[in-house]
C-alpha positions in Angstrom: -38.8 -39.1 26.3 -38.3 -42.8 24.8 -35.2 -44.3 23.0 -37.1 -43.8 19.7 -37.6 -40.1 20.1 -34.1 -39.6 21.4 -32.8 -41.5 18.4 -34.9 -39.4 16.0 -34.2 -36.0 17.8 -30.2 -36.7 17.5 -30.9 -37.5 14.0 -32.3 -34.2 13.0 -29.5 -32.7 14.4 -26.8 -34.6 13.2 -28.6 -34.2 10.2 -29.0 -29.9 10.5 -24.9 -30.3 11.6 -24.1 -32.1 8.1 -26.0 -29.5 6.2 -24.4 -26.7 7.7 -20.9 -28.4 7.0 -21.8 -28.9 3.8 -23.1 -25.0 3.1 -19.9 -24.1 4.7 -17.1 -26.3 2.7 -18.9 -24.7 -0.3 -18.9 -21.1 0.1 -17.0 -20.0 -2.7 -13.5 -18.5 -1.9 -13.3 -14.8 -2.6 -11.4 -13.0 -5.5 -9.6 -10.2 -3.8 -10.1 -6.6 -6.1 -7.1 -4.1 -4.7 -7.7 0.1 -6.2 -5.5 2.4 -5.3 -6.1 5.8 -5.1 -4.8 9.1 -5.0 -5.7 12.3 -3.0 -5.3 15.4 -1.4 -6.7 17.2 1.7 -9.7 14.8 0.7 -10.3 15.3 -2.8 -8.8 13.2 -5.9 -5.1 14.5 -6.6 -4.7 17.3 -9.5 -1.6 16.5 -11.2 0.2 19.5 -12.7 -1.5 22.1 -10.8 0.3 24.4 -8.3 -2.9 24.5 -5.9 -1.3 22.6 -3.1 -0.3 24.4 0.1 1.4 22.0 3.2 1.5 22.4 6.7 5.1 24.8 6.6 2.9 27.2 4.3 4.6 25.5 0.8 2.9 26.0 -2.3 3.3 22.8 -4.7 2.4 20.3 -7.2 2.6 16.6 -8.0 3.6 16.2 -11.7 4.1 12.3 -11.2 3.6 9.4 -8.6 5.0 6.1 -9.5 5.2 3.7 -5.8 5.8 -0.4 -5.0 3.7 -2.0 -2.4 4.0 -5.4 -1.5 3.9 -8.2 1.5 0.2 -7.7 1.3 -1.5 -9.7 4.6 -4.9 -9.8 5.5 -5.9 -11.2 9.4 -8.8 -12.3 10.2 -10.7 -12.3 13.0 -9.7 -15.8 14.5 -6.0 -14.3 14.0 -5.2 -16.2 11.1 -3.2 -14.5 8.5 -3.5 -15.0 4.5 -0.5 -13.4 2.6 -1.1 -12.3 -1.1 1.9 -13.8 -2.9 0.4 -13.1 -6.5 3.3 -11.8 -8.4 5.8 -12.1 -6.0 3.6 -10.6 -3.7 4.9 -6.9 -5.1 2.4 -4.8 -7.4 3.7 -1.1 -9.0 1.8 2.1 -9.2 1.5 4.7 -12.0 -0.7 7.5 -11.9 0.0 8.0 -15.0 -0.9 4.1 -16.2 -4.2 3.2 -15.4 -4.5 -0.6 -15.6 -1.8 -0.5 -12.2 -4.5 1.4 -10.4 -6.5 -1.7 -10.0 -5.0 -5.3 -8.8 -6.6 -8.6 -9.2 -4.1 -11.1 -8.0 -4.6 -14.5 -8.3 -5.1 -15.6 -4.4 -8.0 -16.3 -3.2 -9.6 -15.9 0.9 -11.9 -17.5 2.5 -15.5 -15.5 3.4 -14.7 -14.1 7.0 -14.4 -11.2 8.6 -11.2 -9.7 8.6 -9.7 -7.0 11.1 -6.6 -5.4 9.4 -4.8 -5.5 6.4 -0.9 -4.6 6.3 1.9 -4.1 3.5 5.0 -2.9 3.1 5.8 0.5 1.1 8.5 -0.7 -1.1 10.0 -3.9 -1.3 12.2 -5.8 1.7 15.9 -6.2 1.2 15.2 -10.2 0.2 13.6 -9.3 -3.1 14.9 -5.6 -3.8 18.1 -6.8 -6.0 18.5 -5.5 -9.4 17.2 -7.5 -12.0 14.2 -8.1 -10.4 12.1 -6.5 -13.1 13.2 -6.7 -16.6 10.4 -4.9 -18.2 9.5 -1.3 -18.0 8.0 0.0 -16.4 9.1 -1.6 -13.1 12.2 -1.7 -15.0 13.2 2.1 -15.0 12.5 2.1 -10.6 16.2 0.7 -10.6 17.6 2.5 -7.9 21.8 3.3 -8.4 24.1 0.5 -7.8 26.7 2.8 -6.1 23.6 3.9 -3.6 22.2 0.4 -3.0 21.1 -0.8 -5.8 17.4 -2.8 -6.1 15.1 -0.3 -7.1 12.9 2.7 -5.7 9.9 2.7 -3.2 8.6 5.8 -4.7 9.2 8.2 -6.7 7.2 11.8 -5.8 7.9 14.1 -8.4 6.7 18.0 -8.5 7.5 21.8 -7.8 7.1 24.0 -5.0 7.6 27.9 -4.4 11.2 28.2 -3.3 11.3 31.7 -0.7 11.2 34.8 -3.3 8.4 33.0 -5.4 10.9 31.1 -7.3 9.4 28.2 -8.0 11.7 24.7 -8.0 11.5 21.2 -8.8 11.6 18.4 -6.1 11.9 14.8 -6.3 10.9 12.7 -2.9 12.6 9.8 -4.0 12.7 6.6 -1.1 14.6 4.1 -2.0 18.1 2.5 0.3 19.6 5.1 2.3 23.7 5.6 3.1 25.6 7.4 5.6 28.0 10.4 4.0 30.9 7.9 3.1 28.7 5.5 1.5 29.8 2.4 3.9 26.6 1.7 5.5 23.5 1.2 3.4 20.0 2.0 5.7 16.6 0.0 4.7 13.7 2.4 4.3 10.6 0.5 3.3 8.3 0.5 5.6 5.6 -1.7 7.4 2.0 -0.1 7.0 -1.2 -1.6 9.1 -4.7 -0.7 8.8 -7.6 -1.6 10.6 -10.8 -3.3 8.9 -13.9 -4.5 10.4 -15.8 -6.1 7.8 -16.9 -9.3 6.1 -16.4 -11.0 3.2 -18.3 -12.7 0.4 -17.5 -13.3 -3.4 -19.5 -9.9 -3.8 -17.9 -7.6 -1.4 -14.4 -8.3 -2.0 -12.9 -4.4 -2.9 -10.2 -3.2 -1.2 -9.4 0.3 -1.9 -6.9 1.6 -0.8 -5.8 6.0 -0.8 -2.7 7.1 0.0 -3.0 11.1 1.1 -0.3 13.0 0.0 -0.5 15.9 2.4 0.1 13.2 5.3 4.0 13.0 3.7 4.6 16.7 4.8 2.7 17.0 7.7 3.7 14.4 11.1 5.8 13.6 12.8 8.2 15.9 10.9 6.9 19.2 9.0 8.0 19.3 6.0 9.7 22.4 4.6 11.3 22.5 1.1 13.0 25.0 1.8 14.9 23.7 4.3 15.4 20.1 3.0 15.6 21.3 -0.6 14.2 19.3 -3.5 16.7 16.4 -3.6 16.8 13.7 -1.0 17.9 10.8 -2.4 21.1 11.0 -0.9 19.9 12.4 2.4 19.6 10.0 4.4 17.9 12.1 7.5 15.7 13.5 5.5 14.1 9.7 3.5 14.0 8.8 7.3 11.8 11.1 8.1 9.8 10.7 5.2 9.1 7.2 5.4 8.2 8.4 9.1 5.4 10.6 7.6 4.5 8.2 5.1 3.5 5.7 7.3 0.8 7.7 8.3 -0.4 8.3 4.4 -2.6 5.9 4.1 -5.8 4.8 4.7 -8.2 1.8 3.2 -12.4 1.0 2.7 -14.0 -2.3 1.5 -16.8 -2.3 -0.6 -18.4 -4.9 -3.1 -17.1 -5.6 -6.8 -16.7 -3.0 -9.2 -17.4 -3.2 -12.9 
């Protein structure tokens, strides 16, 4: 081969290289999309129905589901890790209010493929102080000053049947725990991981991600109302080992943009 054609074969790929370069530095960033679902032994959760029976043979019902996530990360498959810090990186959810089933924060990711995305389930001890939220309905999460302070991680309200079909009210509440004297304060959130194997593009950007109920009363700890009775919030042992079963509650799929 002669100096020329050398010269021209080099240029073609320098050439190829630059367009390549070019194509890649002008992919458009994606738009993450974040729903969040609902459900129960599979299917969409039934609020206000008493049609619910957990692994200690409890019959129950959600009435109301109001939660924080935040710390979202997403790693991608190199190992780099892009944080969503939208909104202080915290986003509430209502059952009950639609527009906070869907989250569209302003941060943006490269197209790649990603392997896991993570959050916490309520909000770290740097950024859960009172007066975070001044505006229902983050707001009303405040959790009591004299029990922490900051605000809830969720708030799981329902009924069950109480032994002699009696049925009873419960409220798994998570939010700072306390020994009995009230001199120790205990941080429940808790970190959540989930693995992903897909790809990005400013068309397939939907994270959806379900929490399953069930999985709160089922491992490591059964869960039996009528042994932990409906109130928790200042049971210590008992948020502990709901935030143990919780981290096990969730699950995510990816899918392209929703209308």
């Amino acid at each position: 081969m002669n100096t020329r054609l050398y010269q021209y074969f080099f240029t073609i790929i320098a050439f190829l290289a630059l367009v390549v370069s070019c194509k890649h530095e002008n992919v458009e960033p994606v738009a993450p999309r974040f729903l969040f679902k609902t459900n129960v032994d599979g299917s969409e959760l039934q609020k206000g129905i008493m049609k619910y029976t957990n692994m200690a043979g409890n019959l129950y019902e959600v009435d109301e589901l109001q939660c924080f996530i935040s710390e979202v990360r997403l790693t991608a498959a190199n190992g780099e890790v892009f944080p969503i810090v939208s909104d202080s990186g915290i986003h509430y959810i209502d059952i009950d209010i639609p527009y906070t089933l869907e989250w569209n924060p302003a941060d943006r990711l490269p197209v790649s493929s990603y392997t896991s995305i993570s959050f916490i389930f309520g909000i770290d001890e740097a950024k859960n102080k009172i007066g975070l939220f001044v505006n229902p309905p983050e707001r009303d999460m405040f959790w009591p000053d004299m029990m922490g302070g900051g605000y809830h991680y969720m708030k799981m309200n329902g009924k069950w049947k109480a032994t002699g079909d009696t049925i009873k009210p419960f409220n798994l509440h998570l939010g700072i725990g306390m020994n009995e004297d009230g001199t120790v304060f205990y941080q429940n959130y808790f970190k959540v991981t989930l693995p992903l194997n897909i790809q990005t593009t400013p068309n397939n950007n939907v994270f959806t991600i379900t929490m399953n109920i069930e999985k709160w009363f089922e491992a490591p700890n059964l869960w039996d109302w009528n042994q932990t009775g409906g109130q928790i919030m200042q049971n210590q042992n008992a948020m502990l080992k709901a935030c143990e079963n919780g981290a096990n509650a969730f699950a995510v799929s990816f899918s392209g943009s929703v209308k």
